[in-house]
C-alpha positions, 0 to 999 in steps of 0.5 A: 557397523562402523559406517563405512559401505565396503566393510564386513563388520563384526565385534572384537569382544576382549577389545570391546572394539568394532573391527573390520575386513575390507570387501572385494571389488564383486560386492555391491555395495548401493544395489540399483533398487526398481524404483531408482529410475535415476540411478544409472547402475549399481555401485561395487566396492574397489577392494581398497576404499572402505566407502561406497563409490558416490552414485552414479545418476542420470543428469537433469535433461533425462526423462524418468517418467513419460507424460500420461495424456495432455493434462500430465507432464513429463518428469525429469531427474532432479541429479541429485536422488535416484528417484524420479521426482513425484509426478506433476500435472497441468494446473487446473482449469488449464485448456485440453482437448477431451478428444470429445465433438459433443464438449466445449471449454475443456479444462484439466481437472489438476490430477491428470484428467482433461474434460469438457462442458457438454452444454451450458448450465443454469442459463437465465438468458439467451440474447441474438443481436439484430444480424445474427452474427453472435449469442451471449448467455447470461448465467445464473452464476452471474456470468456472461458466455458468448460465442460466434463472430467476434470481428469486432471484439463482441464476444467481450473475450479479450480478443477477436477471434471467432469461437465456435463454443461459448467463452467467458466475458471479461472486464465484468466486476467480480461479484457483480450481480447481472441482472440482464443482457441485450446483444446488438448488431456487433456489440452486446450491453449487460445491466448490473443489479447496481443498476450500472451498465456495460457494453463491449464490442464495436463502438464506431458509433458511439454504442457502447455509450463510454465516450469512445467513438470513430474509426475501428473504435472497439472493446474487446472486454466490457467498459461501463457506460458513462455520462449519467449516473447509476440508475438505469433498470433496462437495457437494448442493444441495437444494430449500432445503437442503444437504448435504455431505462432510467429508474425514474422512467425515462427513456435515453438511447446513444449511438448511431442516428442516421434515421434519428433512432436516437429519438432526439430531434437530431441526426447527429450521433452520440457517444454518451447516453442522451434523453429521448424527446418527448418521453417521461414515463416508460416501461419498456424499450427496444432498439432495432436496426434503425428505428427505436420503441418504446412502451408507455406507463399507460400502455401505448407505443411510441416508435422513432427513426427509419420508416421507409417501409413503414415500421414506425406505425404512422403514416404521417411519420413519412420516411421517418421521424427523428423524435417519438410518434404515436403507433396508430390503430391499436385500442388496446393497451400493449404488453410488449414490443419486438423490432426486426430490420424492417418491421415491428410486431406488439403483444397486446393485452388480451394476447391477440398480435399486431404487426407493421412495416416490410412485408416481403416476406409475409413478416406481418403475418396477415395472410399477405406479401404487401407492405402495411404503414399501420397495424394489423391482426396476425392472423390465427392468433387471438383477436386484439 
């Protein structure tokens, strides 16, 4: 072989020499193999040059390999082999569409495939704000998924656009451990298990408890509550306030008071968490629409804020109160507290039931449609 493409080759023994002819214009000197799908076609000999002619190649803007579904992409030749260069894919965790009703958050898979979610996995807790416009899932990941209206940033995804499918919360620590969730009327607030929390979504009101308030003051990714130190141990979103859980016990709330569901002798709103009234020792606490409750170390319940229909519990509470009352008519120790817009519902030891308040409806219970200012017996449940 004397290395040149257009020559018949052979010995020339007495010489001990590599000795040539020349091939004719019909000889393929560079066949066009199947796999060469950038060769544009084969190269003959001219008669007269002893090499191959170059290649004939297909410029970089052809298409030699289609793509395969949403998650490949096209390859193009490079100009320079006659080979399409190795097919490529859309990066993993890239946004598809499975072509799936039942799926959500479908992602390619990074070798071509595209797949979704059929439901969320390993939820610890599920939290509906007072109105009903979103849901946020706490996951066992430590994660935070919500989905629905997003007017005001509350899904925490970056954004405002409304989701019909669960999408990540952002601006979490990594790593952090989430110990709850509680989602309010247009923002939503998570306990971390370093007993800090963080709050995104509508803040006009100061109730994210960051500082932030007025106007179309919003976060569209979550910030942390500021204005006391780490500590707190329980968390609830309200309609335009929050309330929480100190370690020590105490009790604090920021945001809209209107009504006084703040609990701090006041009207005037806060945008930094501000201790309630009256309030050492609590275990749990709930924050509703307009009015706020909470739920002693010795197991009595104590409510602020709106009482127009009678919701606080007490009577003598009038219209309302701006600082904790006693609910009375309970003699047995509670449990746990539930707030709706206009009324308010205890589970008392013993299991038996009791409610309060607006009763359009038949909210309480009680077999009736008539407003009651103090607790009373849902009927069928085990007697309080």
């Amino acid at each position: 072989d004397d290395g040149h493409g257009c020559t018949q080759d052979f010995c020339q023994l007495e010489l001990g020499t590599c000795t040539h002819f020349t091939q004719t214009r019909e000889f393929a000197c560079r066949p066009q193999l199947p796999e060469s799908l950038c060769d544009i076609a084969p190269e003959y000999c001219d008669g007269i040059n002893l090499d191959c002619p170059d290649d004939t190649l297909e410029p970089p803007t052809t298409e030699c390999r289609a793509a395969e579904g949403q998650c490949d992409e096209p390859e193009n030749c490079d100009g320079s082999l006659p080979t399409c260069p190795p097919d490529g894919f859309s990066s993993r965790d890239e946004p598809c569409d499975d072509g799936e009703a039942c799926t959500f958050d479908d992602r390619c898979d990074g070798a071509g495939g595209c797949g979704g979610t059929n439901g969320l996995q390993d939820v610890e807790q599920v939290s509906i704000g007072p109105w009903g416009l979103s849901t946020c899932a706490l996951l066992s990941t430590d994660a935070v998924r919500c989905w629905g209206n997003n007017g005001n940033g509350q899904l925490g995804d970056g954004t405002n656009v409304n989701r019909f499918a669960p999408v990540p919360t952002q601006g979490l620590p990594g790593g952090a451990e989430l110990a709850s969730l509680s989602a309010g009327g247009r923002h939503v607030c998570v306990l971390l298990g370093t007993g800090r929390i963080m709050c995104w979504g509508r803040g006009d009101c100061g109730q994210l408890g960051n500082g932030g308030a007025g106007g179309d003051y919003e976060e569209h990714e979550a910030v942390e509550v500021t204005g006391t130190p780490d500590g707190w141990r329980q968390v609830s979103g309200g309609y335009m306030h929050t309330c929480a859980i100190q370690q020590d016990d105490s009790a604090w709330c920021w945001g809209n008071n209107e009504q006084g569901q703040l609990g701090i002798g006041t009207l005037v709103d806060s945008s930094v968490p501000v201790a309630v009234t009256g309030l050492a020792q609590v275990t749990d606490i709930v924050a509703g629409s307009y009015h706020s409750c909470a739920i002693d170390t010795a197991g009595s319940l104590w409510c602020w804020g709106q009482n127009d229909s009678g919701q606080l519990g007490n009577p003598a509470a009038g219209v309302g109160s701006p600082v904790p009352v006693a609910v009375e008519g309970i003699s047995s120790r509670v449990l746990a507290v539930a707030i709706g817009t206009l009324h308010t519902c205890a589970l008392l030891e013993g299991g038996g039931v009791m409610c309060w308040g607006d009763n359009e409806f038949g909210l309480i219970g009680n077999g009736t449609d008539v407003d009651c200012p103090v607790p009373v017996a849902v009927s069928g449940l085990p007697s309080a």
